[in-house]
Short mmCIF file of the C-alpha atoms (twelve columns), coordinates in Angstrom:
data_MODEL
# 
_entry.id   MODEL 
# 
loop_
_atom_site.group_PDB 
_atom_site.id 
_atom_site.type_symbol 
_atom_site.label_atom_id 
_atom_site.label_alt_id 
_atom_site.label_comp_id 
_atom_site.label_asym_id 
_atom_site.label_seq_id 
_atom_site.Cartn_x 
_atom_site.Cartn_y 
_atom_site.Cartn_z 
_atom_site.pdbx_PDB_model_num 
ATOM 1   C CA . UNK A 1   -0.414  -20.401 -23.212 1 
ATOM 2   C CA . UNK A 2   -2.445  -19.066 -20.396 1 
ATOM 3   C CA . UNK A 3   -2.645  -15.814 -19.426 1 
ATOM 4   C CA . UNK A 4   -0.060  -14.646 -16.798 1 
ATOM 5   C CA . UNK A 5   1.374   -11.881 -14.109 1 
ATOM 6   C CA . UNK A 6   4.476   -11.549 -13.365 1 
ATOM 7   C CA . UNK A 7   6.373   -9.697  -10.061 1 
ATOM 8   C CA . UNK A 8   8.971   -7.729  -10.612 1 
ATOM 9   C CA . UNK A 9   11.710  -6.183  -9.151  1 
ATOM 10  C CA . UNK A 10  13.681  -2.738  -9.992  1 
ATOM 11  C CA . UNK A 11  16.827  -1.299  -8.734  1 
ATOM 12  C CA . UNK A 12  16.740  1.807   -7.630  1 
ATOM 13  C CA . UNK A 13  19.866  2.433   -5.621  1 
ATOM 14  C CA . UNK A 14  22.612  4.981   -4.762  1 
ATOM 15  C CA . UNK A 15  23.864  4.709   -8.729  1 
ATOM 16  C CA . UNK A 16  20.244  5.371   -9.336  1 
ATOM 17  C CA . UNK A 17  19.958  2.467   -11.956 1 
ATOM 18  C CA . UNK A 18  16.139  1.716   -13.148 1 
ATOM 19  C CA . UNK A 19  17.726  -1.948  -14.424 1 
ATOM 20  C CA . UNK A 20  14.470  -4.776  -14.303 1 
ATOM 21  C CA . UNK A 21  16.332  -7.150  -11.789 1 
ATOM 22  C CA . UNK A 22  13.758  -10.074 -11.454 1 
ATOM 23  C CA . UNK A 23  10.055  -11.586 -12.837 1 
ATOM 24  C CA . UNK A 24  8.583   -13.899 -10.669 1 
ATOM 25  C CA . UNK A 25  5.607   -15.876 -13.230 1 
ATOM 26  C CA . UNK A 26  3.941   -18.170 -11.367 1 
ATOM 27  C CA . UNK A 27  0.052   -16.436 -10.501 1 
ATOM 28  C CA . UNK A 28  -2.227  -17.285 -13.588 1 
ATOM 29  C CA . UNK A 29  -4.170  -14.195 -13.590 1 
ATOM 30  C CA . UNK A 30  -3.702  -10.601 -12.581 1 
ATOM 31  C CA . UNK A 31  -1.445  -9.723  -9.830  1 
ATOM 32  C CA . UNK A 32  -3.750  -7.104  -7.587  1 
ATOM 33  C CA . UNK A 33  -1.704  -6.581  -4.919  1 
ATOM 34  C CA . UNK A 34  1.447   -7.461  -2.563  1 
ATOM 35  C CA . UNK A 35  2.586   -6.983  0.963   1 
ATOM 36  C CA . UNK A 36  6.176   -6.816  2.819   1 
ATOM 37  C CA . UNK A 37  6.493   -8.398  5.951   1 
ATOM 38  C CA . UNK A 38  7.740   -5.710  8.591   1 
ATOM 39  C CA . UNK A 39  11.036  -7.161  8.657   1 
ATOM 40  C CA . UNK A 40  11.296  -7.796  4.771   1 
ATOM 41  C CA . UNK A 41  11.929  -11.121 5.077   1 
ATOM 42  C CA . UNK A 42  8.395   -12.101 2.573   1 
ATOM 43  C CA . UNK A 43  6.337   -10.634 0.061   1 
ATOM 44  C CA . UNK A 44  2.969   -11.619 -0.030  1 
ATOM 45  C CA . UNK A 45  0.950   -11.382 -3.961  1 
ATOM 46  C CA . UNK A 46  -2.781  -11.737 -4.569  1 
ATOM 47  C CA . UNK A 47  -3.835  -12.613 -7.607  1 
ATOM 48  C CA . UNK A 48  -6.809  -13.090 -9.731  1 
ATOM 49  C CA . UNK A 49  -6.630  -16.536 -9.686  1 
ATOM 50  C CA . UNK A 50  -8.034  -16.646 -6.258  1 
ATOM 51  C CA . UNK A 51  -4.965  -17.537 -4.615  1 
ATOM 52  C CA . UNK A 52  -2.461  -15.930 -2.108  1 
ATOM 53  C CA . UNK A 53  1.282   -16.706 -2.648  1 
ATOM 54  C CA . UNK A 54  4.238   -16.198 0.040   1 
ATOM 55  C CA . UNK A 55  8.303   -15.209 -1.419  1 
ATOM 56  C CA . UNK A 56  11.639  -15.155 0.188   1 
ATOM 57  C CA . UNK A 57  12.989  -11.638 -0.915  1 
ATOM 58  C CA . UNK A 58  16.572  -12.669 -0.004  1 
ATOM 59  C CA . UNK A 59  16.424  -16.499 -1.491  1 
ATOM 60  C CA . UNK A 60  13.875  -14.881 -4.181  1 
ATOM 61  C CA . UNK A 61  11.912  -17.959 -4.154  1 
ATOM 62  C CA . UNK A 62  8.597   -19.214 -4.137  1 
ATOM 63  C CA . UNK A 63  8.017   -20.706 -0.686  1 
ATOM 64  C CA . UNK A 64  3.531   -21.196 0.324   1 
ATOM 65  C CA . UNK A 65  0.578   -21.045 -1.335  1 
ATOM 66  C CA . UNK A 66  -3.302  -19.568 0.092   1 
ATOM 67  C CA . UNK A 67  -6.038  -21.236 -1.371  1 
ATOM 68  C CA . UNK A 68  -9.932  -20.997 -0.066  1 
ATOM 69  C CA . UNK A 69  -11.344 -17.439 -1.280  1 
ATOM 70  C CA . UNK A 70  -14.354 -18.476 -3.473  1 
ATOM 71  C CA . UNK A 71  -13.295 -15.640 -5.888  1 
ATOM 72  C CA . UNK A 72  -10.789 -13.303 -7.111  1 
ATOM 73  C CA . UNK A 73  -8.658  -11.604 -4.025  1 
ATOM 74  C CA . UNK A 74  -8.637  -8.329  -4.283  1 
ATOM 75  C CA . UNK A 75  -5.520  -7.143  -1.467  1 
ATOM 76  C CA . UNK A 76  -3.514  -8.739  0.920   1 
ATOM 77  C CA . UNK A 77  -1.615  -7.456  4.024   1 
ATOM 78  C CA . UNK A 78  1.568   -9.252  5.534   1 
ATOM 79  C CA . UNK A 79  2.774   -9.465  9.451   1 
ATOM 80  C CA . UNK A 80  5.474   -11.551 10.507  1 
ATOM 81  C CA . UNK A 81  3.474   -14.121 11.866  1 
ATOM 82  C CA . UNK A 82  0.496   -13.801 9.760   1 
ATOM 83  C CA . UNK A 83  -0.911  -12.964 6.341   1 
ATOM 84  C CA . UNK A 84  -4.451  -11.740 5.599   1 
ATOM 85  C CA . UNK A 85  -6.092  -11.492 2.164   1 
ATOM 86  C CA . UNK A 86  -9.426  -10.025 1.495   1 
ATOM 87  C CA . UNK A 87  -11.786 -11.129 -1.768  1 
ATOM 88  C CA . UNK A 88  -14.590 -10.504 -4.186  1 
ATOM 89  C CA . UNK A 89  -16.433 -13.264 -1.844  1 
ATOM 90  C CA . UNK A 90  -17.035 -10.854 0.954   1 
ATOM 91  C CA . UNK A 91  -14.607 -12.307 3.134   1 
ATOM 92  C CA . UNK A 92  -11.405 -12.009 4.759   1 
ATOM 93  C CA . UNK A 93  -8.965  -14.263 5.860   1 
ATOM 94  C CA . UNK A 94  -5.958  -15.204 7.921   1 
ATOM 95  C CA . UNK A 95  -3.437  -17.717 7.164   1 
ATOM 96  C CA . UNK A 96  -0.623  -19.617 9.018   1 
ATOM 97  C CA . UNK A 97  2.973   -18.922 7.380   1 
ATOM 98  C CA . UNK A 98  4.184   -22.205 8.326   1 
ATOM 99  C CA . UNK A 99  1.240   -24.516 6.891   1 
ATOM 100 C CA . UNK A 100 -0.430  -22.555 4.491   1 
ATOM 101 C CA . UNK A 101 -3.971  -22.822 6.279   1 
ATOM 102 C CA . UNK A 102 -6.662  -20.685 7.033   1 
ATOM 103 C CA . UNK A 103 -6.965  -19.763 10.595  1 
ATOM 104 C CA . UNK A 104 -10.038 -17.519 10.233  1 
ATOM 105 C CA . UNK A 105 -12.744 -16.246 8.595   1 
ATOM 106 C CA . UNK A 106 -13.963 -12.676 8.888   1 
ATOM 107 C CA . UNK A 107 -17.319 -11.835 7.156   1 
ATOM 108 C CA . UNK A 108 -19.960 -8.979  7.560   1 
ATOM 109 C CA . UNK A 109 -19.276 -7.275  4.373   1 
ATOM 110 C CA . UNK A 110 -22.138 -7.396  1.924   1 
ATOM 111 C CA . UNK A 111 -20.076 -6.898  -1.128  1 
ATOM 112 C CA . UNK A 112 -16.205 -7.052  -2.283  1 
ATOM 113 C CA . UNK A 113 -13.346 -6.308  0.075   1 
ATOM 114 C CA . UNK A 114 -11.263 -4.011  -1.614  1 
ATOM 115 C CA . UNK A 115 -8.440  -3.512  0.963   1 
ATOM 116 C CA . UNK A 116 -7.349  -4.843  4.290   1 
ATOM 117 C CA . UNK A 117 -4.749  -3.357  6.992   1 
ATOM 118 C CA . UNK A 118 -3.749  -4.611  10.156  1 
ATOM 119 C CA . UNK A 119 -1.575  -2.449  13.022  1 
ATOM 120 C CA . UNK A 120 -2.318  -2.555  16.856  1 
ATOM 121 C CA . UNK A 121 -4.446  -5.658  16.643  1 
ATOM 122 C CA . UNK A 122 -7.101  -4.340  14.579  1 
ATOM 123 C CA . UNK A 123 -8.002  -5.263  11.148  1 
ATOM 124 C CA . UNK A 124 -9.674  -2.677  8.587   1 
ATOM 125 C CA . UNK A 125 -11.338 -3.222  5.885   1 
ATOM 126 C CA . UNK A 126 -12.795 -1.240  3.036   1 
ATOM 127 C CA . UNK A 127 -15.414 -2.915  0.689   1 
ATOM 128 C CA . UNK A 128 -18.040 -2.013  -2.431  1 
ATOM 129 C CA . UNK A 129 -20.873 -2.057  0.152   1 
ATOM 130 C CA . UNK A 130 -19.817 1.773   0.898   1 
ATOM 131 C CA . UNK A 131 -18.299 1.148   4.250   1 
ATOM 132 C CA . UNK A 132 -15.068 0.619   6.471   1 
ATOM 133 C CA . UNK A 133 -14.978 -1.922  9.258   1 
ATOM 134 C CA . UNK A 134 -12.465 -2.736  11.957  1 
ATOM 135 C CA . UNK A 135 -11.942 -6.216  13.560  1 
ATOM 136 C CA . UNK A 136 -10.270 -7.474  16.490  1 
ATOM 137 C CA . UNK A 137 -7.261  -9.762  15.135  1 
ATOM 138 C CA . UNK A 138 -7.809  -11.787 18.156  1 
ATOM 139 C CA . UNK A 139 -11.325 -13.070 18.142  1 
ATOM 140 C CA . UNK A 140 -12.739 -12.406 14.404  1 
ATOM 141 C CA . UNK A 141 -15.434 -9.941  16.279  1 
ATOM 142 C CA . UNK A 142 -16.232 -6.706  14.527  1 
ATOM 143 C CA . UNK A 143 -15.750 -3.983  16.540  1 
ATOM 144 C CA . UNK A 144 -16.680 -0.685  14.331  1 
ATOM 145 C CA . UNK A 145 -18.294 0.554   11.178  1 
ATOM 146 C CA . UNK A 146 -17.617 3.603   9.337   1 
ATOM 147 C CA . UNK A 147 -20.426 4.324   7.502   1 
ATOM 148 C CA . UNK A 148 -20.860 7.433   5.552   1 
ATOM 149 C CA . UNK A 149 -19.131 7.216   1.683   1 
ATOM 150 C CA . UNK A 150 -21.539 7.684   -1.028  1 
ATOM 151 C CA . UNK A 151 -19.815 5.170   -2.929  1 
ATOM 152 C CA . UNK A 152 -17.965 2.528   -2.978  1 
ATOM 153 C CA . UNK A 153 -14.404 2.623   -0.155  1 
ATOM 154 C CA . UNK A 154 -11.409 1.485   -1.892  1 
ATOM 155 C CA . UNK A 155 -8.383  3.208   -0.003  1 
ATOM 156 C CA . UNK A 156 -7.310  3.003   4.081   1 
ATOM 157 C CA . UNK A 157 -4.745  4.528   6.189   1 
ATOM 158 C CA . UNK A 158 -4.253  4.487   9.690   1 
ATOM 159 C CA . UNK A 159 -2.299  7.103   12.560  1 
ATOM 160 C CA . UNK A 160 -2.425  7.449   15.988  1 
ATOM 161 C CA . UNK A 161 -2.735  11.569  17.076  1 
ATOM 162 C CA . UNK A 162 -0.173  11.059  19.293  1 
ATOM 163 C CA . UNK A 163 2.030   10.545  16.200  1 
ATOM 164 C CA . UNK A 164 0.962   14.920  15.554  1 
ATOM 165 C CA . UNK A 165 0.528   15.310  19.188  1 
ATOM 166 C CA . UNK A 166 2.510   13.278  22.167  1 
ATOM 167 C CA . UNK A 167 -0.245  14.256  24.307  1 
ATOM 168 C CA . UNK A 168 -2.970  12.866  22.931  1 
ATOM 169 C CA . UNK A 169 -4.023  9.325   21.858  1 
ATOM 170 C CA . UNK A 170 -6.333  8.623   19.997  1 
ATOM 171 C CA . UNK A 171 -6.607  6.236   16.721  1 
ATOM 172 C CA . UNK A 172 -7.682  7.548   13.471  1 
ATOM 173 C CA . UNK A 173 -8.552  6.143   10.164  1 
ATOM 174 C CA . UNK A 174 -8.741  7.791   6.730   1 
ATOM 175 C CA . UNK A 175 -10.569 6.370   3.810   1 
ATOM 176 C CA . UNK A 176 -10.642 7.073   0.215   1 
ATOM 177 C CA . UNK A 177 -13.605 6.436   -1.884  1 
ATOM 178 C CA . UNK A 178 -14.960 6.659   -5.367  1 
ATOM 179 C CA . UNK A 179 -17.207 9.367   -4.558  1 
ATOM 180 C CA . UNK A 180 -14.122 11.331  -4.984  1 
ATOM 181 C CA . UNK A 181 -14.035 12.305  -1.217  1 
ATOM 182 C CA . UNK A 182 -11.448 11.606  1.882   1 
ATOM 183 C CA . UNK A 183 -13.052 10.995  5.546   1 
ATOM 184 C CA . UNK A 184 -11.387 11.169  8.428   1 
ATOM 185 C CA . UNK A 185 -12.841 8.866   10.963  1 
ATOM 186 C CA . UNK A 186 -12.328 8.516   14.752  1 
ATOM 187 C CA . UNK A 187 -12.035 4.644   15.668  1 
ATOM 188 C CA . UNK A 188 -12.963 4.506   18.810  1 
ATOM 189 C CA . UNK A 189 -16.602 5.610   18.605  1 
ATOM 190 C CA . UNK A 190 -17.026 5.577   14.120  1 
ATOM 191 C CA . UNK A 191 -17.417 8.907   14.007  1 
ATOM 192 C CA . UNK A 192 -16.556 11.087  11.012  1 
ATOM 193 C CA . UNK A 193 -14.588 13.712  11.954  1 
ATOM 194 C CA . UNK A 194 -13.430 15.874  8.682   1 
ATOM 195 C CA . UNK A 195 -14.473 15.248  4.882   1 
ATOM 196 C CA . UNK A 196 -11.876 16.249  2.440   1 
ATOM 197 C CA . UNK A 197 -12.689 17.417  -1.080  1 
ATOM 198 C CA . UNK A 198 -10.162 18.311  -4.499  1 
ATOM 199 C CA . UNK A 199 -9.839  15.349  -6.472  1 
ATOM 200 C CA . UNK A 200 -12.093 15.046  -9.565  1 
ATOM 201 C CA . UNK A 201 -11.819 11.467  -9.559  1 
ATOM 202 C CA . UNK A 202 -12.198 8.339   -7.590  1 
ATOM 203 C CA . UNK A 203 -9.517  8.129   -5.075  1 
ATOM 204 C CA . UNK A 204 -7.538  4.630   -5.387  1 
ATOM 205 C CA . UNK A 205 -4.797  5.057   -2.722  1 
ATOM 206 C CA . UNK A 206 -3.090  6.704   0.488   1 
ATOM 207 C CA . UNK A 207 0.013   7.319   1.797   1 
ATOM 208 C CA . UNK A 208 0.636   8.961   5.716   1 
ATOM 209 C CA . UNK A 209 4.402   10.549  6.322   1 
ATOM 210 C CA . UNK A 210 3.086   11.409  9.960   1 
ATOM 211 C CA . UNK A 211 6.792   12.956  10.626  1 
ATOM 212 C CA . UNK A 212 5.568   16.032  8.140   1 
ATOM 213 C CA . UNK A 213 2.007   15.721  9.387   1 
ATOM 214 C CA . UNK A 214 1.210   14.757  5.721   1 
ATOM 215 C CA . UNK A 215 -1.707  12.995  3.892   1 
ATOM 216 C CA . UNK A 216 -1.234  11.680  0.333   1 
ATOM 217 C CA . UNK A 217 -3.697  10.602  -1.963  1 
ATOM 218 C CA . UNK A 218 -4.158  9.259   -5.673  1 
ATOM 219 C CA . UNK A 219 -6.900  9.596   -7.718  1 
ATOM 220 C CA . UNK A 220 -8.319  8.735   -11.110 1 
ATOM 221 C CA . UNK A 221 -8.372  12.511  -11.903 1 
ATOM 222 C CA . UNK A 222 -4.317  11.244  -12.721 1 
ATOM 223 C CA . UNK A 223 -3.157  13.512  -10.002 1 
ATOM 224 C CA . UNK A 224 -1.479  13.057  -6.439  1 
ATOM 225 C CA . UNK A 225 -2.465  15.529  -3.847  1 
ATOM 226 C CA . UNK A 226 -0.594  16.113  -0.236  1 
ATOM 227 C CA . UNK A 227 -2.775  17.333  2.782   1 
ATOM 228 C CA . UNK A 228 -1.741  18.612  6.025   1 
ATOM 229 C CA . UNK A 229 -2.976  15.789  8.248   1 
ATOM 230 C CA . UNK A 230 -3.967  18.149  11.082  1 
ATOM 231 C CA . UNK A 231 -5.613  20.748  9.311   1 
ATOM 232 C CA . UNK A 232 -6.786  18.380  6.051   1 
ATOM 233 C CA . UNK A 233 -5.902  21.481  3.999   1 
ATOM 234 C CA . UNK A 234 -4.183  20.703  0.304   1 
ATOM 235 C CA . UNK A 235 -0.910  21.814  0.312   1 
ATOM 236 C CA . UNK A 236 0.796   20.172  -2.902  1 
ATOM 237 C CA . UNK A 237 -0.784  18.151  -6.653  1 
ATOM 238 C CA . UNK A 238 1.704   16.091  -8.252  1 
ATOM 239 C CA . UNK A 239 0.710   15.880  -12.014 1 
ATOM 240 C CA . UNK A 240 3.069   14.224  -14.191 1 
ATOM 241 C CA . UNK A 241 0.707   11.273  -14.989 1 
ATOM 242 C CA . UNK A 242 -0.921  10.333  -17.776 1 
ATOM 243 C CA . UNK A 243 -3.554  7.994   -16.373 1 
ATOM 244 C CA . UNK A 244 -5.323  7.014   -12.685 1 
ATOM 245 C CA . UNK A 245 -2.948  6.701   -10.128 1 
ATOM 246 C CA . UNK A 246 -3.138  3.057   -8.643  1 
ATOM 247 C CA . UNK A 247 -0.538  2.633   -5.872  1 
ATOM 248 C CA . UNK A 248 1.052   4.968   -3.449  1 
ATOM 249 C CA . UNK A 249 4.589   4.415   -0.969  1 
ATOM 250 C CA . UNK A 250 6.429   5.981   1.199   1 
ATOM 251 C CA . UNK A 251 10.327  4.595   1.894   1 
ATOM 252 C CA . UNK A 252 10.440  3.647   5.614   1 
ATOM 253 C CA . UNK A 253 13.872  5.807   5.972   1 
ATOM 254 C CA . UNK A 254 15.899  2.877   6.199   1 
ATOM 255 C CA . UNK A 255 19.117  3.187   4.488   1 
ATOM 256 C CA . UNK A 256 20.503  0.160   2.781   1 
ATOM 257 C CA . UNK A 257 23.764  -1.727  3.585   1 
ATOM 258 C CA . UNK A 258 25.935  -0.453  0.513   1 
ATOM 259 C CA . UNK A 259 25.138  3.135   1.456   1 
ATOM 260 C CA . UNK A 260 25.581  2.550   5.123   1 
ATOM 261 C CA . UNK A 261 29.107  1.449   4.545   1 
ATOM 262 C CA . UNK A 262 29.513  4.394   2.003   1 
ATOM 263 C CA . UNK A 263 28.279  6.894   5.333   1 
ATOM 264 C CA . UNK A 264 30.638  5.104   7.808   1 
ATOM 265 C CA . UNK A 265 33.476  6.247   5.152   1 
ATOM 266 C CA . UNK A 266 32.631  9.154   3.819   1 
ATOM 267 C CA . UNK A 267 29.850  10.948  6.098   1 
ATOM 268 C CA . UNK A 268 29.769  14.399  4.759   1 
ATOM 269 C CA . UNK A 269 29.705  13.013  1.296   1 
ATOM 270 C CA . UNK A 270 26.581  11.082  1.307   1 
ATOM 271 C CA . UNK A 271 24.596  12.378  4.302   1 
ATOM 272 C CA . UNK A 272 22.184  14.223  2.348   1 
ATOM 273 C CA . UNK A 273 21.561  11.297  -0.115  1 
ATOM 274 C CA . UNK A 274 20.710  9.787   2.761   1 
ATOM 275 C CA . UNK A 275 18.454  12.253  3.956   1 
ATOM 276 C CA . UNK A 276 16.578  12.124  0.490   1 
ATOM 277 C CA . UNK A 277 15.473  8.800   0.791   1 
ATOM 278 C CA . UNK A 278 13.455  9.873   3.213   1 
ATOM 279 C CA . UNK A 279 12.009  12.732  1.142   1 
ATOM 280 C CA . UNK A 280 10.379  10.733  -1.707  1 
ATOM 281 C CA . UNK A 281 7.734   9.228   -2.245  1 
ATOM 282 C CA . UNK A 282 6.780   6.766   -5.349  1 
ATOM 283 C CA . UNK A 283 3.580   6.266   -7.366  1 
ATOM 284 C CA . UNK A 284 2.502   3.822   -9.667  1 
ATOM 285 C CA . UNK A 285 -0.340  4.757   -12.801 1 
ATOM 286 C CA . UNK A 286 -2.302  3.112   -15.276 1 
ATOM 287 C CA . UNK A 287 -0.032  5.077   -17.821 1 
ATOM 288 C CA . UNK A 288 2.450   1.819   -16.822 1 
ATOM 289 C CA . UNK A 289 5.043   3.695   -15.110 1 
ATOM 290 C CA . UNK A 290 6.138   4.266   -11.415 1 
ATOM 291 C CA . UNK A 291 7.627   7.663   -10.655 1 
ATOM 292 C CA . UNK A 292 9.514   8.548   -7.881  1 
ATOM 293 C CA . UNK A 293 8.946   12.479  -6.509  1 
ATOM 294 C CA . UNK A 294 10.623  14.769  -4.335  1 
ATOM 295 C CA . UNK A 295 7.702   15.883  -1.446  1 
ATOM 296 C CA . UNK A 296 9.084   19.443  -0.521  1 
ATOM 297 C CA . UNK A 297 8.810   20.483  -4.041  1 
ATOM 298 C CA . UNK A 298 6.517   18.176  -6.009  1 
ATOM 299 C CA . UNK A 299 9.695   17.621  -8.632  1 
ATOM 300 C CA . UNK A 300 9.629   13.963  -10.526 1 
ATOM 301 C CA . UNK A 301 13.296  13.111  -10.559 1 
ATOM 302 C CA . UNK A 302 12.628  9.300   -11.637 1 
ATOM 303 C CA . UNK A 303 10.577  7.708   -13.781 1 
ATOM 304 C CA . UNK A 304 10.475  3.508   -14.385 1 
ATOM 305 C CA . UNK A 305 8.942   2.611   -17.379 1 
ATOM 306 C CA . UNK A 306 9.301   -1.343  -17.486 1 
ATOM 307 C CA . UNK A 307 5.496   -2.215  -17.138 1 
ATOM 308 C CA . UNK A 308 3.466   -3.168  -20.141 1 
ATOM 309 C CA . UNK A 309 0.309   -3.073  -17.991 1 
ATOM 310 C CA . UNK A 310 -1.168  -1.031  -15.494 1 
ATOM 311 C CA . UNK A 311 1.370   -0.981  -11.897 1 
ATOM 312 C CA . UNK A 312 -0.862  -2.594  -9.502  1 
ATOM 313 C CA . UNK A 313 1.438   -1.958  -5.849  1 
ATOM 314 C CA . UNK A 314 4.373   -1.141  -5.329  1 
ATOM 315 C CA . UNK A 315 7.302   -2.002  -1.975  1 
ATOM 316 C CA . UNK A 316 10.146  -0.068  -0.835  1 
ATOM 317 C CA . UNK A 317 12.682  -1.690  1.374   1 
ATOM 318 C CA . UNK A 318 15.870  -1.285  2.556   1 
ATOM 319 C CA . UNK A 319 16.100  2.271   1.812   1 
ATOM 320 C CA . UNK A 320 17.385  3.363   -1.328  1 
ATOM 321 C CA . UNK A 321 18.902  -0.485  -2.467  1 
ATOM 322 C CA . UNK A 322 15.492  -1.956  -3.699  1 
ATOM 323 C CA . UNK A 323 12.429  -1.338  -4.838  1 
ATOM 324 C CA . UNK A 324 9.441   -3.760  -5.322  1 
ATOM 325 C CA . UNK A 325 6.099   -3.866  -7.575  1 
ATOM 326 C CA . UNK A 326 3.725   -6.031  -9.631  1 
ATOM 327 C CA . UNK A 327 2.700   -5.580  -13.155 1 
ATOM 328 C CA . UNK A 328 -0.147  -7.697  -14.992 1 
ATOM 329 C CA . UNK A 329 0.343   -8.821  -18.507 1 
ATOM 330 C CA . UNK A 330 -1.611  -11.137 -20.527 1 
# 
């Protein structure tokens, strides 16, 4: 039988059940990452096996596949109209939801892409070859370079200052690398603007909650550390983890249909569980568990333990009703 991964999907609702609710086998390697679509209509996996594949979450079905990376791909990132996928080839590419084919090619990289993100028609990338780039979405041409890690980028987030400050715009983009630094870059020109140190290990992922001006990032030091995003100062570690933390996610605040319908009855009753979903955030470790924590305080009030393998990336959607990752097992 050949080796395997499997996506999987957890409850995690208002009866706060950790039931397993689905395992999707079809990828025959590792499962690196996955992607929602912005109106959670797909999930996107990347696999091992060099392929891409697209899901219906509501039909939970497997509808296209991506084939053309000349190795394994590493991430993925899903729009509406478009998915992107980024591999140990040096490349990234963009595929067509309704035919499954490549509609371009984006290399300059000199080693593996480790993560892609799109938002405002610009691509980012992060790669092995110790930089960040940014692409136009339009035309394939790079437009920036962040150059500056002294190893290896593997984590990106992205915020606008006018998401701390209405008066000012400007685009920002923080990386994470396994030099065990944070650096703060402005887009517009590739300049570094702040370098953030406190994590003993490499750091593997990001999360932004730009309503609370907050940074999160994961390390391999096992440890999740919250930053105030305009000063960069560490305000919070998380440390219930026993091993590297993988995979970082912040609920978009959207509350799910059940509990809408509870609200609309009984408002007083369930407006602060409905406030808490927007209070949490969720990480998955290499100790095979996903843990959900409260960000005021730093408590862990959940922990999912149905992974026999590292969690690779993990999905909120829909508020408090469902909650998405990956696990590989072979």
């Amino acid at each position: 039988m050949s080796p395997h991964a499997e996506a999987v999907v957890m409850g995690s609702g208002s009866s706060r059940s950790t039931s397993l609710r689905r395992v999707c086998v079809d990828h025959c390697g590792g499962v690196n990452w996955l992607s929602l679509s912005p109106d959670g209509s797909y999930l996107l996996t990347c696999s091992e096996d060099w392929t891409a594949r697209l899901w219906s979450t509501s039909e939970q079905r497997f509808c296209m596949l991506f084939q053309g990376h000349e190795n394994y791909i590493t991430s993925c990132h899903l729009e509406n109209d478009a998915a992107y996928t980024c591999s140990a080839d040096h490349s990234i590419r963009r595929w067509d939801l309704t035919t499954g084919g490549c509609t371009a090619v984006f290399k300059g990289h000199s080693s593996i892409v480790n993560k892609v993100l799109v938002t405002q028609g610009c691509l980012f990338s992060a790669s092995y070859d110790r930089t960040a780039r940014c692409w136009s979405v339009e035309t394939g041409r790079q437009l920036q370079e962040f150059s500056g890690h002294q190893n290896c980028v593997l984590a990106l987030a992205h915020f606008s200052s006018q998401d701390l400050h209405p008066e000012q715009v400007r685009d920002f983009l923080v990386t994470g690398s396994t030099d065990c630094t944070l650096k703060l870059w402005l887009v517009s020109d590739g300049r570094c603007c702040r370098t953030l140190r406190g994590h003993s290990g490499a750091i593997l992922c990001l999360a932004l909650d730009t309503a609370n001006k907050a940074l999160f990032s994961g390390s391999t030091d096992c440890t999740v550390r919250r930053r105030d995003l305009a000063t960069g100062e560490q305000t919070k570690v998380f440390r219930e983890h026993q091993g590297s933390v993988i995979c970082l996610e912040m609920p978009d605040g959207k509350i799910g249909g059940d509990l809408c319908a509870t609200i609309a009855l009984h408002p007083h009753c369930c407006s602060e569980e409905a406030i808490l979903v927007r209070q949490q955030l969720y990480s998955g470790s290499a100790d095979r568990t996903v843990k959900c924590w409260l960000l005021d305080s730093g408590k862990c009030v959940q922990t999912y333990k149905s992974h026999k393998r590292t969690v690779s990336a993990i999905r909120y959607h829909s508020g408090i009703c469902k909650c998405v990752w990956v696990r590989s097992d072979h």
